[in-house]
VONULUM-397809 format. One record per residue (C-alpha): residue number from 1; residue in three letters; x, y, z. Coordinates in steps of 0.05 Angstrom, whole numbers. Example, Ala and Ser with C-alpha at 12.3 -4.5 7.8 and 13.67 -1.06 7.14 Angstrom:
BEGIN
<pos:1&code:ALA&px:246&py:-90&pz:156>
<pos:2&code:SER&px:273&py:-21&pz:143>
This chain:
BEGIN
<pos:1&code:UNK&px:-1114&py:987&pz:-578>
<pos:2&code:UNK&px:-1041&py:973&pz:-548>
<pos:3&code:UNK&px:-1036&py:900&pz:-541>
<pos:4&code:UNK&px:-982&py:872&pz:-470>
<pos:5&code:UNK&px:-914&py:845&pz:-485>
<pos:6&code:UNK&px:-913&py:766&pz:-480>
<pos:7&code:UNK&px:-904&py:749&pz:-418>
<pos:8&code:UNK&px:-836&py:704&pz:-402>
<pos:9&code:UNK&px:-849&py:639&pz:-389>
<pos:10&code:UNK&px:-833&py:616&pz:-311>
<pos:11&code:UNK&px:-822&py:560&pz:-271>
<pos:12&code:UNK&px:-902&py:562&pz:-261>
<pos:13&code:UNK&px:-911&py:566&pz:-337>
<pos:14&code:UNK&px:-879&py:497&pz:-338>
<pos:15&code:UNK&px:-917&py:473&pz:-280>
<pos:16&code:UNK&px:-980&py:478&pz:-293>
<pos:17&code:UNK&px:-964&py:443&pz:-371>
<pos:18&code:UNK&px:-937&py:390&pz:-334>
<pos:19&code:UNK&px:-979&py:374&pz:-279>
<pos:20&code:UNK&px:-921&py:384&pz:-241>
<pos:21&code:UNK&px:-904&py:417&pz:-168>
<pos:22&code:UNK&px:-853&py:482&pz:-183>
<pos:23&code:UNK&px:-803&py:455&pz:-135>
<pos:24&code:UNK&px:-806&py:389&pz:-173>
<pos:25&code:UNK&px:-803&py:426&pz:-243>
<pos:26&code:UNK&px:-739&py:463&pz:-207>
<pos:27&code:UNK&px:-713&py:402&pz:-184>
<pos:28&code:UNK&px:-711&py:370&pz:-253>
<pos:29&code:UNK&px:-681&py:424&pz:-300>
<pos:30&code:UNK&px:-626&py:427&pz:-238>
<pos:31&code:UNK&px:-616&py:352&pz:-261>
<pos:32&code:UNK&px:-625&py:330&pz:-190>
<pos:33&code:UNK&px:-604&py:261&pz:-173>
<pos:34&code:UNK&px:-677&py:235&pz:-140>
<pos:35&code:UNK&px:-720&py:262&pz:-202>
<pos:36&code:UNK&px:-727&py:212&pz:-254>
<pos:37&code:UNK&px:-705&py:218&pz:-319>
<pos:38&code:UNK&px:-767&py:210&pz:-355>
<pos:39&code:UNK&px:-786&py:260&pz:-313>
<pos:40&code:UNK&px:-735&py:310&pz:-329>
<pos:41&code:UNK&px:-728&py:297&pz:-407>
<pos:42&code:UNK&px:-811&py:314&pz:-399>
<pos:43&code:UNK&px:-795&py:381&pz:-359>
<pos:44&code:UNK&px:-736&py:402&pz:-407>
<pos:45&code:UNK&px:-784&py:389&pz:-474>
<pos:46&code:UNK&px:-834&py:432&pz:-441>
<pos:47&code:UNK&px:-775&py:485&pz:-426>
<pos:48&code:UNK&px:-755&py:480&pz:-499>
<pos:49&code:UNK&px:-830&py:485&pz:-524>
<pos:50&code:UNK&px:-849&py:547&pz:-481>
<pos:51&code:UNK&px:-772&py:583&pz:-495>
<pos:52&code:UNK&px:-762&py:578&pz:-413>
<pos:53&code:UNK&px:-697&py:614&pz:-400>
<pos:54&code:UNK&px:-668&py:606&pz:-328>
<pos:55&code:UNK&px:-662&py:675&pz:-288>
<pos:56&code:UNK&px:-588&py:663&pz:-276>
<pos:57&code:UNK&px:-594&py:720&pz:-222>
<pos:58&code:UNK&px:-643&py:684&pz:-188>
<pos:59&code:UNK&px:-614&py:612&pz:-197>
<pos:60&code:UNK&px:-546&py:645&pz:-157>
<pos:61&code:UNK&px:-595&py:668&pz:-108>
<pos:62&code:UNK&px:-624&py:608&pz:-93>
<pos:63&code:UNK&px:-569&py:564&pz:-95>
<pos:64&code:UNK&px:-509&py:597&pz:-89>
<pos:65&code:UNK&px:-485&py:563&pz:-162>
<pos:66&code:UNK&px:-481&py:606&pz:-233>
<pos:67&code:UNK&px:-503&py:547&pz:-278>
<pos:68&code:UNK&px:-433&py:568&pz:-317>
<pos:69&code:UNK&px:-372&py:521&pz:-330>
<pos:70&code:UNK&px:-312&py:571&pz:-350>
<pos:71&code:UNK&px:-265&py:544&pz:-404>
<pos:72&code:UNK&px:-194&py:578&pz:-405>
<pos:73&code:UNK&px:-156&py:586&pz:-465>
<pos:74&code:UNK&px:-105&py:625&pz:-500>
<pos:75&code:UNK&px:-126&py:673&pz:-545>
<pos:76&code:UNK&px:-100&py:647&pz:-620>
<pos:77&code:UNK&px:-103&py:666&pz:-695>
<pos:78&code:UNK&px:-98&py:606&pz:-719>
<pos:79&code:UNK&px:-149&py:568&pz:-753>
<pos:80&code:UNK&px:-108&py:497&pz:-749>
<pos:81&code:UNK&px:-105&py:497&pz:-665>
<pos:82&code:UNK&px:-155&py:453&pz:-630>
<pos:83&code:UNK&px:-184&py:515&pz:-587>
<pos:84&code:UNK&px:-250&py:523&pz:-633>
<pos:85&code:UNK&px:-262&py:444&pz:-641>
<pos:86&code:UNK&px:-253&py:440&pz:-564>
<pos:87&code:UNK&px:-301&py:499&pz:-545>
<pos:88&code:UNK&px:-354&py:460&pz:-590>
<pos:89&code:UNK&px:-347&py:395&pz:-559>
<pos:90&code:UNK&px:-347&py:419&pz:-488>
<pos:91&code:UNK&px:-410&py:456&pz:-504>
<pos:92&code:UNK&px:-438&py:396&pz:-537>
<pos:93&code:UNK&px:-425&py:359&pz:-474>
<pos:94&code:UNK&px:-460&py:408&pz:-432>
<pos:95&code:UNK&px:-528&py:399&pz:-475>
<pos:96&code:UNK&px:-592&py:382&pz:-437>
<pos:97&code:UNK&px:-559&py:403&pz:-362>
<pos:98&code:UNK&px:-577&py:470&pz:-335>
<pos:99&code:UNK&px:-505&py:487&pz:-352>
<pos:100&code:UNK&px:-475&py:538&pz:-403>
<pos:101&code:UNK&px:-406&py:547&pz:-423>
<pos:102&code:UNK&px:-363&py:605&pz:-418>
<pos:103&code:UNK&px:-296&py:619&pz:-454>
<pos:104&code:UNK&px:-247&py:656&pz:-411>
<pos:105&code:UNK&px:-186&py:676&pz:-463>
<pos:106&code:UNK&px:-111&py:678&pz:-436>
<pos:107&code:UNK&px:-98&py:752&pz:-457>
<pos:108&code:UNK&px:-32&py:785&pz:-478>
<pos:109&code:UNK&px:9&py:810&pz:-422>
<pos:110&code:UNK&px:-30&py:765&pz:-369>
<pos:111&code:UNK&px:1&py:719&pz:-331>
<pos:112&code:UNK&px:-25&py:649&pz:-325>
<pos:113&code:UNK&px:-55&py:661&pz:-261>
<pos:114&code:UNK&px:-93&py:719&pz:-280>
<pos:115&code:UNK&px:-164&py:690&pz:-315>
<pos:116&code:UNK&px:-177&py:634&pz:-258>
<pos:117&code:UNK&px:-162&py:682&pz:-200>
<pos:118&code:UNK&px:-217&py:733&pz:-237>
<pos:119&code:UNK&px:-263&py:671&pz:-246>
<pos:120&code:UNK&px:-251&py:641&pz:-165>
<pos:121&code:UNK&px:-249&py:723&pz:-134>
<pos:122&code:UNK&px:-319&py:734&pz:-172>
<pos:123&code:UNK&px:-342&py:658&pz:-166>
<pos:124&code:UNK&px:-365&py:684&pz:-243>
<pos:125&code:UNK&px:-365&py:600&pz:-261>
<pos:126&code:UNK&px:-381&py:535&pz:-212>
<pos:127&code:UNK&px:-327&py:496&pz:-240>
<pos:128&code:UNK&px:-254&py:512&pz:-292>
<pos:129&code:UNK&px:-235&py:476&pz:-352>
<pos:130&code:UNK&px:-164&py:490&pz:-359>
<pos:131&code:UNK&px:-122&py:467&pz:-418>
<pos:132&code:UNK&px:-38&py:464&pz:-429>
<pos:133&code:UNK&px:-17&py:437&pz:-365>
<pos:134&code:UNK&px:44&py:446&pz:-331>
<pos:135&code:UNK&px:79&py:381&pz:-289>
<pos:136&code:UNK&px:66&py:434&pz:-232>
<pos:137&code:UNK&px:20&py:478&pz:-250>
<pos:138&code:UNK&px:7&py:538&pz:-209>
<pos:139&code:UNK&px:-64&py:542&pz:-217>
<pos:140&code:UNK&px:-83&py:465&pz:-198>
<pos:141&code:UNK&px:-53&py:488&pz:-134>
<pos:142&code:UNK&px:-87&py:547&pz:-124>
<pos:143&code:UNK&px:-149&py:513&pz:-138>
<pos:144&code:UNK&px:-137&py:457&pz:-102>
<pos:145&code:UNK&px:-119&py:503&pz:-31>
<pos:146&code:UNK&px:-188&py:531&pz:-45>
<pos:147&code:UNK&px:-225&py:477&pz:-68>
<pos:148&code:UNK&px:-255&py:505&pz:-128>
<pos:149&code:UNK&px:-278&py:446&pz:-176>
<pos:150&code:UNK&px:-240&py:446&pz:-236>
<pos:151&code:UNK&px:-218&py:384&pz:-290>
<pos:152&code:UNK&px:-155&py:398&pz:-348>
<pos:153&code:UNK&px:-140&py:376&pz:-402>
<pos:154&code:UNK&px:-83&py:332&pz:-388>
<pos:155&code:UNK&px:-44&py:308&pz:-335>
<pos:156&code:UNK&px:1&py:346&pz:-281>
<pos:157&code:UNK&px:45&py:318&pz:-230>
<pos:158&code:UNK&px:-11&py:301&pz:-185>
<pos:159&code:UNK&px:-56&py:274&pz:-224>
<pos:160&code:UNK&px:-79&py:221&pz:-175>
<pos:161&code:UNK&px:-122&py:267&pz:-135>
<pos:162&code:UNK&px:-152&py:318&pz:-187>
<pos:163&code:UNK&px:-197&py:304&pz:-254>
<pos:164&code:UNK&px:-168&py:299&pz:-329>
<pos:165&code:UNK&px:-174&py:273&pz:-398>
<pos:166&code:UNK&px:-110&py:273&pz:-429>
<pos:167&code:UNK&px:-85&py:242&pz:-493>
<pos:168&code:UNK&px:-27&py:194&pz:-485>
<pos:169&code:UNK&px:34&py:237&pz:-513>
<pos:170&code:UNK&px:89&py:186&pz:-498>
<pos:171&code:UNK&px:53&py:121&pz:-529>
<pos:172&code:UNK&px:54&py:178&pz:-596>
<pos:173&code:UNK&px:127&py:187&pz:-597>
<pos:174&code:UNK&px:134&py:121&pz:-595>
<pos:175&code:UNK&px:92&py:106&pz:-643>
<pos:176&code:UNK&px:109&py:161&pz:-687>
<pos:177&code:UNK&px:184&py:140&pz:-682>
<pos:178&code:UNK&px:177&py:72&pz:-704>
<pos:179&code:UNK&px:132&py:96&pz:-764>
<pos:180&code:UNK&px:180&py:129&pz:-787>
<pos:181&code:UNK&px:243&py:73&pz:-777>
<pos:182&code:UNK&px:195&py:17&pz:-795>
<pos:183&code:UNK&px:198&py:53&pz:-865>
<pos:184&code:UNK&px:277&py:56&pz:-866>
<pos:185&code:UNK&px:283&py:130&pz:-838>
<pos:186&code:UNK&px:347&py:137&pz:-802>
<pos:187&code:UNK&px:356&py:209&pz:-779>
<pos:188&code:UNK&px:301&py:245&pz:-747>
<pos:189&code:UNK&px:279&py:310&pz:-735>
<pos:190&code:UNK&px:226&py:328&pz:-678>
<pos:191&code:UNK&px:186&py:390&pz:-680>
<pos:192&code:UNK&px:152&py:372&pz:-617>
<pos:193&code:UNK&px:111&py:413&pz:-563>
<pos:194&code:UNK&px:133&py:458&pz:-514>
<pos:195&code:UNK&px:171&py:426&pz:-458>
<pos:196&code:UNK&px:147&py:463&pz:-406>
<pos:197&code:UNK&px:83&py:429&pz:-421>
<pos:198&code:UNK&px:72&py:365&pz:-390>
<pos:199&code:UNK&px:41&py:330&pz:-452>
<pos:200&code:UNK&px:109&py:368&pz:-483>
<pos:201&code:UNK&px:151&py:323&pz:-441>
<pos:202&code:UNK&px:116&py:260&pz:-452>
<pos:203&code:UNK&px:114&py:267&pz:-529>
<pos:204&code:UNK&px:194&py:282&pz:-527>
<pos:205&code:UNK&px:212&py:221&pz:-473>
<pos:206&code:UNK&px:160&py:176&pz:-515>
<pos:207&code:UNK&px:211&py:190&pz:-579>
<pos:208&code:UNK&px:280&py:196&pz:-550>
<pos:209&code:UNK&px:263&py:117&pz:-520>
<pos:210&code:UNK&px:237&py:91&pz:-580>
<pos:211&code:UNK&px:304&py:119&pz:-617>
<pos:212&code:UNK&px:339&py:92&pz:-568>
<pos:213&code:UNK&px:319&py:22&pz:-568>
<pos:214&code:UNK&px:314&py:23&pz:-652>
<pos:215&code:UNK&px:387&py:56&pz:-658>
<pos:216&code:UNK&px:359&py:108&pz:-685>
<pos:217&code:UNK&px:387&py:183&pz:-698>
<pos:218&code:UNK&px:346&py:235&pz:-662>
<pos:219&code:UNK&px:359&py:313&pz:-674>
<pos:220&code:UNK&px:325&py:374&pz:-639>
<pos:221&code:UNK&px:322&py:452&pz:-657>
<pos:222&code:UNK&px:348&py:493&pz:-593>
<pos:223&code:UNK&px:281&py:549&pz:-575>
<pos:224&code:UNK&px:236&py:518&pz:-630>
<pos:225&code:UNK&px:165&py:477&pz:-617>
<pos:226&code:UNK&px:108&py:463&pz:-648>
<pos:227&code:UNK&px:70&py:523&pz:-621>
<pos:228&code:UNK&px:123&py:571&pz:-656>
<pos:229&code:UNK&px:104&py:618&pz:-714>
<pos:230&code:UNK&px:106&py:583&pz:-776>
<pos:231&code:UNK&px:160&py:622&pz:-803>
<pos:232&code:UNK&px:206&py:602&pz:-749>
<pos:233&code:UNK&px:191&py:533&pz:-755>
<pos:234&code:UNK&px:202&py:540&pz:-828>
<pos:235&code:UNK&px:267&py:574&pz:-807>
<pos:236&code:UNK&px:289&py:517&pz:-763>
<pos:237&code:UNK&px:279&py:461&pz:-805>
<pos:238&code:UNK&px:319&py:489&pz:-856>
<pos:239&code:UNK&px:378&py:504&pz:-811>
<pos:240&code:UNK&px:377&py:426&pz:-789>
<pos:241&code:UNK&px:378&py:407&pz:-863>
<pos:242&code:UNK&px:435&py:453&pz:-877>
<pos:243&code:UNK&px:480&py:424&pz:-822>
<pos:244&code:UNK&px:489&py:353&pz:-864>
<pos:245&code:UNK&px:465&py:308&pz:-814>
<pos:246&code:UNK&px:420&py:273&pz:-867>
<pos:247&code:UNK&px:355&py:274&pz:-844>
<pos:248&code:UNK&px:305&py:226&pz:-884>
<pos:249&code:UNK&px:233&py:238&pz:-829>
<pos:250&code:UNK&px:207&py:294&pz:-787>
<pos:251&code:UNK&px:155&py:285&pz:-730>
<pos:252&code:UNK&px:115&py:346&pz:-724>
<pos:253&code:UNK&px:62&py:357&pz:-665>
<pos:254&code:UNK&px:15&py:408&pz:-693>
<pos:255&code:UNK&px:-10&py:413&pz:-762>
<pos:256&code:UNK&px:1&py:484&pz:-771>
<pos:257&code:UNK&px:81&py:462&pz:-752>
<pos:258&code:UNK&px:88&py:411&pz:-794>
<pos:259&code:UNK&px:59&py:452&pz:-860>
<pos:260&code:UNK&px:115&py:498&pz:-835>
<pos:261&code:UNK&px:157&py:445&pz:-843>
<pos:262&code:UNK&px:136&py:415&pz:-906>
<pos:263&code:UNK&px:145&py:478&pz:-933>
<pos:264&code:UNK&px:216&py:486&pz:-922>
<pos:265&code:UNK&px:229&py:404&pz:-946>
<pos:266&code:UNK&px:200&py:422&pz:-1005>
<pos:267&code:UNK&px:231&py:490&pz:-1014>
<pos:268&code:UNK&px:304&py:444&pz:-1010>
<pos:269&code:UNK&px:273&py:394&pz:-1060>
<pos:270&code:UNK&px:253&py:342&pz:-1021>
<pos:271&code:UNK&px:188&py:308&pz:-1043>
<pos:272&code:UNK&px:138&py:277&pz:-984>
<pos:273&code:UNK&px:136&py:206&pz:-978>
<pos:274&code:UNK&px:186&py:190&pz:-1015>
<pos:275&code:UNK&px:254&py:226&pz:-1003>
<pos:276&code:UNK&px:239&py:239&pz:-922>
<pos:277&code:UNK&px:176&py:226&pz:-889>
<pos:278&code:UNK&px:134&py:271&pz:-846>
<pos:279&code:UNK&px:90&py:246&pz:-785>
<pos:280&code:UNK&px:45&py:291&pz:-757>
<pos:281&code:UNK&px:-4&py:291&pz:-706>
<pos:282&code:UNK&px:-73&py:334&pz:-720>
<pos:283&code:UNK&px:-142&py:342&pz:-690>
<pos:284&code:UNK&px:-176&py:335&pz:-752>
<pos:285&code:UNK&px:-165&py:314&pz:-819>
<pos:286&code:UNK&px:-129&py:362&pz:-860>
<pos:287&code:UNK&px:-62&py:350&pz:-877>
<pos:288&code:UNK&px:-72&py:288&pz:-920>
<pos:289&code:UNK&px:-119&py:335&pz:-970>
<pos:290&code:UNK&px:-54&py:388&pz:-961>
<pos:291&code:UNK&px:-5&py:333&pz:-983>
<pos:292&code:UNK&px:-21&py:260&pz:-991>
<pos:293&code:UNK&px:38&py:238&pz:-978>
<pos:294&code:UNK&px:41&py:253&pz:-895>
<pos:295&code:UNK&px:37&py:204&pz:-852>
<pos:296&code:UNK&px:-14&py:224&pz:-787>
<pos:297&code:UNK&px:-44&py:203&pz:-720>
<pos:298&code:UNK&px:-108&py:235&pz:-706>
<pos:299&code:UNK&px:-122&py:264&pz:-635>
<pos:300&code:UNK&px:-197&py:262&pz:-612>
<pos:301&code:UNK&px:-216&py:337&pz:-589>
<pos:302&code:UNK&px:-302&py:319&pz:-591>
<pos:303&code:UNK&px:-290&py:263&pz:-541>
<pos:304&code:UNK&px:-235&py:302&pz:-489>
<pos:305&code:UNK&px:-291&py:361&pz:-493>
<pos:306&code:UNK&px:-357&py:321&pz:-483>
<pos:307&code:UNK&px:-309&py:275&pz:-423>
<pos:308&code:UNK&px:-287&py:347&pz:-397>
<pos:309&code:UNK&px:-352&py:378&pz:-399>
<pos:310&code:UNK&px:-385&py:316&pz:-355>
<pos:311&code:UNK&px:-321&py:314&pz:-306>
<pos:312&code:UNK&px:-333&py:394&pz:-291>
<pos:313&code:UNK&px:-401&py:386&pz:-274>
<pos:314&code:UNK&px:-385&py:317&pz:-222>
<pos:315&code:UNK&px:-335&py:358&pz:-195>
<pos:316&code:UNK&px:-387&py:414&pz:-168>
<pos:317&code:UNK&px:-417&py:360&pz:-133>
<pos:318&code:UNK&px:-365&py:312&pz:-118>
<pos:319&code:UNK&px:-350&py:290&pz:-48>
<pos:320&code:UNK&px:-330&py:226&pz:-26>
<pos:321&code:UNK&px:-325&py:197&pz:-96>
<pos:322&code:UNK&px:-262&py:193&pz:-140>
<pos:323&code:UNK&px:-243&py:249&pz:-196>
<pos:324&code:UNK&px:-260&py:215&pz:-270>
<pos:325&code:UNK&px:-203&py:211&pz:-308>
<pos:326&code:UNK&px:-189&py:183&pz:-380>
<pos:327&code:UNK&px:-129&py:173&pz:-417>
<pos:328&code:UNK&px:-145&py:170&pz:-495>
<pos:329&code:UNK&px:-90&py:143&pz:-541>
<pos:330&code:UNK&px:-65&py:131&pz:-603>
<pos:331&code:UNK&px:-93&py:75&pz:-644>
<pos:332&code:UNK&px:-70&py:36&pz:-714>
């Protein structure tokens, strides 16, 4: 005797556990505004229970949505960026919506245009997350002429009229700067982010003022960031120690940079903490198990993702209302 497949549970499976209508049962996994939310955690526990899996085919057909939010990101080797603790927390921030998250990777030889005009052309996602933004970025304002919904992470030149979360990078080099002279450094080096970047042009204004109103030295490394190989920031530390100019603290913007770094100080004899001083900025903790000695500011990756994850979904059904936007910053 051949027994039949199980059959795949439905909107109508769900129904008739719940007592429900199916459009109401629809209504409430679609997290629609006039269903209650008793009602709806009820409907999604059922959903769970029974394994109910939305027919994203159907869903598109119906309503013209893909129940996707599309997160753009370079494509990187290394373990120390924030790209794997932000996928996470955006994902986390998506739980109990109809929504799932996509990662769309900035590829080698692509230009930055490339993923969000595949992701618009095929309407493949609702909304974008995007992430390194430029004061002008091209692809706000391609998005923006179309009206596709999308939030970044961080701030462009018009930030008053689209949706963000951005960490303040100025208030850091500020902070970072007087760290470092509160302790008696004199001469500093800054390995910060690329300039290009808007958060890269905050961090370096934020520490060029604070150096200027302490009277403090302030040294950079021509065609060097903190998103360069590590052997090139290893490179260009050491050539700014070998010029003389008797640098006692580094300010590094990326942990993976600021090992770099450390590793050429140490490689000249210098000995963390105590004969220069290094102030870093990470996204977890790591670098105080790496050396003890480094002084750090820790950026908040699970709160930007579950913030951008709830902005991209009121953006799909934003009209009249204002963007949500959130500056996070540094704190004692």
């Amino acid at each position: 005797m051949t027994t039949s497949p199980k059959r795949r549970p439905t909107l109508r499976t769900i129904a008739d556990l719940s007592g429900l209508a199916v459009t109401t049962v629809s209504r409430a996994l679609g997290d629609a505004p006039d269903i209650s939310a008793e009602t709806k955690r009820n409907v999604r526990r059922i959903a769970d229970q029974v394994g109910y899996v939305p027919d994203r085919a159907g869903v598109r057909l119906r309503t013209g949505r893909t129940n996707v939010i599309a997160l753009i990101l370079p494509s990187e080797d290394d373990a120390l960026t924030l790209t794997s603790r932000l996928i996470a927390s955006v994902a986390a921030g998506l739980g109990g919506t109809p929504y799932h998250l996509v990662m769309v990777p900035e590829l080698p030889g692509q230009t930055l245009m490339d993923p969000v005009r595949y992701v618009v052309e095929t309407r493949s996602a609702d909304a974008l997350i995007l992430n390194r933004i430029q004061p002008q970025d091209p692809r706000i304002a391609y998005l923006r002429d179309r009206g596709f919904p999308f939030v970044t992470h961080g701030r462009s030149d018009w930030q008053a009229d689209h949706a963000w979360f951005d960490y303040d990078n100025h208030a850091f080099g500020r902070v970072a700067l007087a760290r470092l002279a509160d302790r008696g450094r004199r001469s500093i080096l800054l390995i910060g982010p690329p300039r290009d970047q808007t958060y890269g042009r905050d961090m370096h204004e934020g520490v060029a003022a604070e150096a200027h109103d302490r009277g403090i030295a302030l040294h950079g490394e021509d065609g060097i960031s903190s998103d360069s190989p590590r052997e090139a920031v290893a490179r260009a530390v050491d050539r700014a120690l070998s010029r003389g100019a008797d640098i006692d603290g580094l300010i590094v913007a990326s942990p993976s940079a600021a090992m770099a770094a450390i590793a050429a100080l140490e490689a000249r004899g210098h000995k963390i903490g105590h004969s220069i001083d290094v102030f870093a900025k990470e996204t977890f903790p790591v670098l105080d198990l790496f050396r003890p000695g480094i002084l750090t500011q820790h950026e908040d990756i699970a709160r930007a993702g579950q913030f951008l994850a709830r902005a991209a979904l009121a953006e799909i059904g934003r009209t009249d209302s204002p963007p949500m936007q959130h500056l996070d910053g540094p704190t004692p």
